[in-house]
N, C-alpha and C positions, 0 to 999 in steps of 0.2 A: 307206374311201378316197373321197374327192369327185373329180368328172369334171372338175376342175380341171386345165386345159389347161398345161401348165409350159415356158416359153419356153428354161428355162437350168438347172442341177443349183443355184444359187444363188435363182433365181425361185422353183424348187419350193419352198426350207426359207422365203422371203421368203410367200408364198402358205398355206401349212402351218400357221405362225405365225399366221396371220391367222386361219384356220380353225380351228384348233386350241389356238389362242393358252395355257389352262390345264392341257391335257393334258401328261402325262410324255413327255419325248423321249429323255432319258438317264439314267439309271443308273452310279453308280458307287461305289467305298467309298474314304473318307477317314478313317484314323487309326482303321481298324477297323469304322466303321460306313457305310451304306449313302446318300448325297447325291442327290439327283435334280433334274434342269433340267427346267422345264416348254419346250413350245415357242417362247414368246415370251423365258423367259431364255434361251435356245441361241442364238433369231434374235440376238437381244442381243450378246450376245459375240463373235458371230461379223462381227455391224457393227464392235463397238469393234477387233477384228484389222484389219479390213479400212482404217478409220480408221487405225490408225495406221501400215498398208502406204503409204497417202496420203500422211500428215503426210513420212516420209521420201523421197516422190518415186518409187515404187514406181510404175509404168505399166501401163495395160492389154498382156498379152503376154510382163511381164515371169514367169522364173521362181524361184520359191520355194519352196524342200526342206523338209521333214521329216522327221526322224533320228528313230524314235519306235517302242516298244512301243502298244500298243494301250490308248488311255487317252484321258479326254474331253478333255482337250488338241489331242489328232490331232483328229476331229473339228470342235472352234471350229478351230482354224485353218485347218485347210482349208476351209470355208464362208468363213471369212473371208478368203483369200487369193483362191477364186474370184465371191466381191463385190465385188473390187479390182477384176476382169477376168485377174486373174492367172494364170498356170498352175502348180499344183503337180505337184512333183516327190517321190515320195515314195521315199524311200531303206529296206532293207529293216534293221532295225535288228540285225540276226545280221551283217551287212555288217563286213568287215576296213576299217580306214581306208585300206586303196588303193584297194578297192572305192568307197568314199565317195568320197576324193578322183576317181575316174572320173566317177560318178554328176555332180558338184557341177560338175566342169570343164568335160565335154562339155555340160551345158546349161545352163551360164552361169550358175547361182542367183546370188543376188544376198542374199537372206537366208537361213538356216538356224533353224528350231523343232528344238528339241532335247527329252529328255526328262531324262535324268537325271545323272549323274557319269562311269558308263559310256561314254555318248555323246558327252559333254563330251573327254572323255580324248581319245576319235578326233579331232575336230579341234585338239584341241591338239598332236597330234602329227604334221598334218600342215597346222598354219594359215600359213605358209610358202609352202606349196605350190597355197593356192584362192585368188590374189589378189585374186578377182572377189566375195567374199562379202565383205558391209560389216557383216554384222551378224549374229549369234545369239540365238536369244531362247528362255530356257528354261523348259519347266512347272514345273520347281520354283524354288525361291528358292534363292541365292545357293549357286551352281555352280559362280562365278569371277567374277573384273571384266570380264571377256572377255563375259561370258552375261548378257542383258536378262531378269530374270523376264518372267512372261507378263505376271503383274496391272502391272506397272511399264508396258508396250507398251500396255496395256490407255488409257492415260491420255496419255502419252508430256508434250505440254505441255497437259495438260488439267487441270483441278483436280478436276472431277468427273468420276465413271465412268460414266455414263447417257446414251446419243447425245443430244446435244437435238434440239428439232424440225427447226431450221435443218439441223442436221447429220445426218439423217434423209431430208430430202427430198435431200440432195448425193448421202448415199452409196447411196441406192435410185436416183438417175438412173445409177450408174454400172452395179449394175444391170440397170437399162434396157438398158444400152450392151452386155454380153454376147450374144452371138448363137448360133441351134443351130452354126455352121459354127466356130465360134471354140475352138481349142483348149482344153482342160478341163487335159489330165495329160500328160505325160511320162514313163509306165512301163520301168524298165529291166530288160530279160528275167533272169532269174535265168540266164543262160549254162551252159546244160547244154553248148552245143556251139561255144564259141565267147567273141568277146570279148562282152558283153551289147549290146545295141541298143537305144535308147530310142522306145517304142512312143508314138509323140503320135495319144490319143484325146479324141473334141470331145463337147461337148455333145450332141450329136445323136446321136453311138453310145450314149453313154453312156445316154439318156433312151432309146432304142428297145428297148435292154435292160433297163431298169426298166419302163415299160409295157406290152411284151409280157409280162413275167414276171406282171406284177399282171393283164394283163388273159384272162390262158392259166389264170392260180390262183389262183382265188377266195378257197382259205384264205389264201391271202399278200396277198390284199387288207384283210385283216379286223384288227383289233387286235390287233397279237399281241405279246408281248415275247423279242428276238431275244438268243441271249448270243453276246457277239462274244469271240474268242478267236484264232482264223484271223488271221496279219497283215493290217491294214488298208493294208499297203503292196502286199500281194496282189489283181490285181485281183479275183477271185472275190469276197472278203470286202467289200470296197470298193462292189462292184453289188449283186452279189446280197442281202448281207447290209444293210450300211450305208445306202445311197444308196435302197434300196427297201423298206429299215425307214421311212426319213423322208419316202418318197414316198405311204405308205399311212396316215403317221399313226398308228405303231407308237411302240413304246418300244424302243431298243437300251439292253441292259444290260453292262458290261464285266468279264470275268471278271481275276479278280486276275493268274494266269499258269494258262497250261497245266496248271501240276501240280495247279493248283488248281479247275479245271472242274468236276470230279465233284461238291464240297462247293460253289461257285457255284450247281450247280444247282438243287441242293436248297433254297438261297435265296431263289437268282431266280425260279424254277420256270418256265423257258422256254417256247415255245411253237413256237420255230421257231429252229434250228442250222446253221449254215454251216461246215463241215468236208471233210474231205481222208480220202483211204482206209484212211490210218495210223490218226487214233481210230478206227475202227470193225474194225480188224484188233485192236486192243490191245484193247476193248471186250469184242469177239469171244471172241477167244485170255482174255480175266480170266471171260466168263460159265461157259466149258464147264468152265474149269477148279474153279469152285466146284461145278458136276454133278460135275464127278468125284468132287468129295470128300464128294457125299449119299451117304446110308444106299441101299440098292437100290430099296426102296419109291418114293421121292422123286425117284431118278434114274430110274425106270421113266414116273414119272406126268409127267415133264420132257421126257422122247422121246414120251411118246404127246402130247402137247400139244403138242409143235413139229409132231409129223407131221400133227395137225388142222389146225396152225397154214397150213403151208404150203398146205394141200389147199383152205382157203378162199379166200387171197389167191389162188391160183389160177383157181380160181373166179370168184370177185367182182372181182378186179380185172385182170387176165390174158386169159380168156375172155370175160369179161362175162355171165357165167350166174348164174341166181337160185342161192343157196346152200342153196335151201330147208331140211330138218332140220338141217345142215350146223352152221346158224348153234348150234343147243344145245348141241354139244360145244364150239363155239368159246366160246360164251360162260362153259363150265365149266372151259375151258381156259384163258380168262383170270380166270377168278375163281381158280382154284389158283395160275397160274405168272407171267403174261403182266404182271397189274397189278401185282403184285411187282416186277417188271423195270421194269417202267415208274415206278413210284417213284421209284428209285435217278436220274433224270432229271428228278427234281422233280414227278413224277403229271402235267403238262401239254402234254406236247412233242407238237406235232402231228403234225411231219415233219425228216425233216432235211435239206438240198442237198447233195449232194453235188460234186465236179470236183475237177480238177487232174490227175488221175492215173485208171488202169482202176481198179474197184473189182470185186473177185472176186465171182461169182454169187453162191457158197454162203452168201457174210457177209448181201450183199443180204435174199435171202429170206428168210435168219435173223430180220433187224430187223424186216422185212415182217410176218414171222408172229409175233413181239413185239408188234404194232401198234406200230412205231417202224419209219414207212415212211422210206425213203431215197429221196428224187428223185433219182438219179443224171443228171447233167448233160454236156453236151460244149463245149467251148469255149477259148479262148487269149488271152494280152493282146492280142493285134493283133485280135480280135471283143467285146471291153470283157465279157466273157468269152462270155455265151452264145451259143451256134448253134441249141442240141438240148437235150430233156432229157424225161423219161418224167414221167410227171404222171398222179392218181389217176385220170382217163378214158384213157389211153393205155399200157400199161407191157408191158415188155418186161425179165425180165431177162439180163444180159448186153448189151444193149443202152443206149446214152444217146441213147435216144428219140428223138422226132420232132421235126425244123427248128421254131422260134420262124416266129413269123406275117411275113412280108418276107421272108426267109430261104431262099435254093436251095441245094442242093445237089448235084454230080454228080462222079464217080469217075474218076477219068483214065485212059487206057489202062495204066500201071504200078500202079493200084490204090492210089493217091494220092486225099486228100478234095478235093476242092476248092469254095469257099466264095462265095458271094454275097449283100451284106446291107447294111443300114443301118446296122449298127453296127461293119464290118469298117474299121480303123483308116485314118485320113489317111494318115501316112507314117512311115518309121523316122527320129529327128530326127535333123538335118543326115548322111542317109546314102542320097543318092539312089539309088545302085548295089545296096544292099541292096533297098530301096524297091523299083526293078525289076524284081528278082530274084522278089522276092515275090508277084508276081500273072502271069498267064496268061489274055492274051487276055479282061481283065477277072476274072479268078478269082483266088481267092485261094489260093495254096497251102498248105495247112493243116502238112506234113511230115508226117500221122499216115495212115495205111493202114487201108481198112476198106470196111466194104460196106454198100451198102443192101436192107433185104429190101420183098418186095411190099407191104406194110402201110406203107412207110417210114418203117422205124425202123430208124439208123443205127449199126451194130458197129463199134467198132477195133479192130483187132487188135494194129498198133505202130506206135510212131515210126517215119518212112521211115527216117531214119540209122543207129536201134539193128539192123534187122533184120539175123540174122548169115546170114551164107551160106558154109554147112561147104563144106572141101574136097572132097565129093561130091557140092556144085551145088547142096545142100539149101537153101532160103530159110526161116529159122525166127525167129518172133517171140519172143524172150525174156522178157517182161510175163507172158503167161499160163504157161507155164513157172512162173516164179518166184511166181506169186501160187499157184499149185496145190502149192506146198513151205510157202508161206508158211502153209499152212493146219492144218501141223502143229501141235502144242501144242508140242514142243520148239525148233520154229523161229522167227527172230525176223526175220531179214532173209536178204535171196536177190540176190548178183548173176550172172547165167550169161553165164557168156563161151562163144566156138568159134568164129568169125570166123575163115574162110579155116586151121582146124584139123579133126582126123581126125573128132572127140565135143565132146561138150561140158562143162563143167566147171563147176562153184559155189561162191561162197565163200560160205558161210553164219556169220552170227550167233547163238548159241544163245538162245533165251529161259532167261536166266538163272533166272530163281527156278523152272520146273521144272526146268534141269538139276539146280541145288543139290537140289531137292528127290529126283533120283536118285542123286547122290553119295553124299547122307543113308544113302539106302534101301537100295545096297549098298557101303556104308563103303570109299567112295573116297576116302582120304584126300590132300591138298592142300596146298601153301602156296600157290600164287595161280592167277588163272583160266588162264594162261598150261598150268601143270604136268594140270588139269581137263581141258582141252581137247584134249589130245595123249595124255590116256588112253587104252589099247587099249580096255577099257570103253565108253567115253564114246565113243568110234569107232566101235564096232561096235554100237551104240544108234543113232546117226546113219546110216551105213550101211544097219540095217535099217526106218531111217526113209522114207529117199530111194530107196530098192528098190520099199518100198508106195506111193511114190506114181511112180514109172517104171512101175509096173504098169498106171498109168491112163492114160499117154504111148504116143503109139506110139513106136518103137523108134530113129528118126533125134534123137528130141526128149528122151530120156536120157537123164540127165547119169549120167554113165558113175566121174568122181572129183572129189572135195569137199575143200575147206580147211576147219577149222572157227576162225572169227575169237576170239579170246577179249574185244574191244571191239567195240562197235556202231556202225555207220556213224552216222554226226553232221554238222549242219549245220557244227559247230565243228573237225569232221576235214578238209574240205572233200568230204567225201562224199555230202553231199544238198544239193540247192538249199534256201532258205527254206521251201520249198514241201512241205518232205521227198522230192523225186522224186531219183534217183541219178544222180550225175555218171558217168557210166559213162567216163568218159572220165578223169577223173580215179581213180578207183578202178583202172580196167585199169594207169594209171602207175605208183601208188602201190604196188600188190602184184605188180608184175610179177614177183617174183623167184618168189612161190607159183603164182603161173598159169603160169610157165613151168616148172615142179619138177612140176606134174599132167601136162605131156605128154612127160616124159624118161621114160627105159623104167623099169620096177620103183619106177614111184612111184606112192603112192596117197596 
């Protein structure tokens, strides 16, 4: 990374380009095989976007949506929309078209970048309804008469594709004209509690969270090649990942879809991951279950290797103590087990980011003593995400580390975070009242609950709104709970209710392929997951599941009787945010009939 001072998130890739101008900036596969933009073609395109935001009259201030899977599309466009001086708005592409229609209304879009047929659908079925949008412009080719390809925008009344000079010195004065103060985005909260709020962050948050992060970690300064996966409508993926890949003069690479990460990687052979606590729970939950099925030899020399494993990260990175002999088993340790694992990752992953959600200790230091460290991080759209985050000189697990450099923080009397920083957002758009609500005597109110210890590094423990407080006054955070079930092999998802109730109660998800794999075992025969789950069997397996882990609870913390769900909570159920974090609020509606059947007498 060069000490290249970046006036605007547009000046940087303008500035980058210049520096950089031959180097890989993107990654991506077309029709099978693998495409890549150097940084001067990125700069490129993301001019001709911006050109031809111009040509239609498109203003500094004005805004422009996004409807998009994660693909090099998103990217040019958005460079090119905040070239214009524009603000993008990005929409999260799992989004219902009422959802969209919100998103598009309340902040006036004016254009819409689409990606594909999917997306297209949505506003056709509600283009009636956004009278304000003049245009659509989609990454692929002909979607409808309704929808501008890209390369078509690309040109608009131009006959060649190539900025000229003329047209070069125009659109870098404009530019010019972007300022740190001058809105960047209009994030729309994924509404776990409420209707969503559009989070408007500027340049200046945006950039304090890229340079602290570059200049706190040196390996995230270094060339690295990022695989994006994470939605880019996310701010986490967006900062952490995207905007601070291209601010260090990285390569970001785009993985095909989710299901498809695993064999990406091995492609791309990453070097640095931006993720949420879901991959790393499924990760998790897919390695131990391949131990199970070693020979005893194999499974023996796999425990003694993690148990080196962790005693070192401990060690070296925890304490900060020499490892002395230490380091020989470790290194026998990864020569048997560790570099194995790390292959399956493509052999090059240095670290991973972590945020969004708590991430369970246990998985943590799993990955730790892999050497596939997890930076677990802390942060929200309304702080462009980071505040905190643990980092190879600093670590703490259980913990999401120590305040970014600018950064305060201090505890309210109800045990509330509360936030102070350069990168804590302008305001919620056109919601002054929310706006208000949101800060405190200059602070920021975070809603998450936690503490600071003397080394200051900062724990959560929960969201202020989820925490329940049982009919015996008990105040109990449900997160850790549920992440300490989650840790089963048979388990796949956890939500625990008892709000102003005697106990507490769970609906759990089974991790299907080890149920089936007990079905098998003792010839539980089935016609659907439905008849599986409602086994006395399969009951009393869960049962003595959630017993051994109430063993490690103390006694108010419990969960005393369980549902077991035969489908898993889904974005598409309206069960998880985009983010995969749990509507809890929409889950307590949706199953109410089962939550209220656990506290009538003689049910279980």
């Amino acid at each position: 990374m060069s000490d290249i001072t970046f006036r605007s998130i547009p000046d940087m890739l303008r500035k980058n380009a210049a520096a950089y101008a031959g180097r890989l900036a993107l990654k991506y596969k077309k029709q099978g095989r693998y495409v890549t933009l150097t940084y001067a073609q990125y700069y490129q395109r993301a001019l001709m976007v911006s050109r031809g935001l111009v040509k239609l009259g498109m203003h500094p201030g004005d805004r422009i949506a996004i409807l998009s899977e994660n693909r090099v599309g998103w990217v040019i466009a958005d460079m090119g929309i905040l070239a214009a001086g524009c603000i993008t708005v990005p929409i999260y592409p799992t989004n219902t078209p009422e959802m969209v229609k919100y998103a598009l209304n309340h902040s006036g879009a004016r254009v819409v970048f689409i990606s594909n047929t999917y997306q297209y659908a949505k506003l056709l079925k509600i283009k009636d309804e956004i009278p304000q949008v003049e245009l659509v412009v989609s990454f692929e080719r002909f979607l409808g008469e309704q929808a501008l390809p890209l390369t078509t925008f690309y040109q608009l009344s131009e006959i060649d594709l190539p900025i000229s000079p003329a047209e070069l010195v125009s659109l870098e004065a404009g530019i010019d004209q972007v300022g740190l103060d001058d809105p960047l985005t209009i994030i729309y909260t994924s509404g776990t509690t409420g209707v969503p709020k559009g989070v408007v962050l500027t340049n200046a948050n945006i950039l304090h969270n890229v340079t602290t992060l570059l200049h706190s970690l040196k390996e995230l300064a270094e060339e690295n090649v990022m695989l994006s996966f994470l939605p880019l409508s996310h701010v986490l993926e967006r900062t952490a990942g995207y905007y601070t890949t291209i601010a260090s003069g990285a390569m970001m690479a785009f993985a095909e879809s989710v299901e498809k990460v695993p064999e990406n990687m091995l492609e791309v052979q990453p070097t640095v991951i931006v993720s949420v606590p879901r991959l790393f729970e499924k990760i998790y939950s897919g390695i131990l279950e391949n131990v199970h099925q070693m020979p005893t030899l194999r499974k023996e020399i796999f425990h003694w290797a993690l148990k080196i494993g962790k005693e070192y990260v401990q060690r070296k990175y925890v304490r900060r103590e020499s490892v002395g002999m230490l380091q020989l088993k470790y290194n026998l340790a990864d020569r048997l087990v560790f570099g194995k694992v790390r292959d399956r990752f493509g052999g090059r992953l240095k670290f991973f980011c972590c945020g969004g959600a708590p991430l369970d200790k246990t998985i943590n230091e799993f990955f730790w003593a892999m050497g596939l460290p997890i930076l677990e991080g802390y942060g929200l759209t309304e702080t462009s995400p980071a505040v905190s985050f643990n980092r190879f000189t600093a670590l703490r697990f259980g913990s999401v580390g120590i305040p970014l450099e600018g950064t305060a923080f201090k505890v309210a009397d109800d045990g509330e975070l509360l936030i102070k920083g350069p990168q804590v957002m302008q305001s919620y758009y056109h919601n002054d009242e929310a706006t208000a609500e949101a800060f405190e005597d200059g602070w920021f109110k975070t809603g998450d609950m936690g503490h600071i210890d003397d080394n200051g590094f900062i724990y959560i423990t929960d969201r202020k709104k989820e925490l329940i407080i049982t009919a015996g006054g008990k105040n109990i955070a449900p997160q850790p709970i549920e992440n300490e079930l989650k840790l089963d092999k048979y388990i796949s998802q956890v939500f625990v209710y008892g709000d102003r109730r005697p106990y507490l109660v769970a609906l759990i998800t089974p991790n299907l392929e080890r149920l089936f794999d007990f079905a098998r075992s003792k010839q539980i025969h089935h016609f659907a997951l439905d008849d599986l789950v409602s086994s006395e069997r399969v009951r009393a397996l869960y049962e003595e599941r959630i017993n051994e882990a109430n063993s490690r609870l103390p006694q108010y913390e419990t969960i005393k009787r369980f549902v077991l769900l035969p489908v898993e909570f889904s974005i598409e159920g309206g069960e998880l945010t985009p983010t995969l974090k749990l509507r809890r609020k929409v889950i307590q509606e949706k199953y109410k009939e089962k939550i209220e059947a656990m506290y009538s007498d003689g049910s279980n």
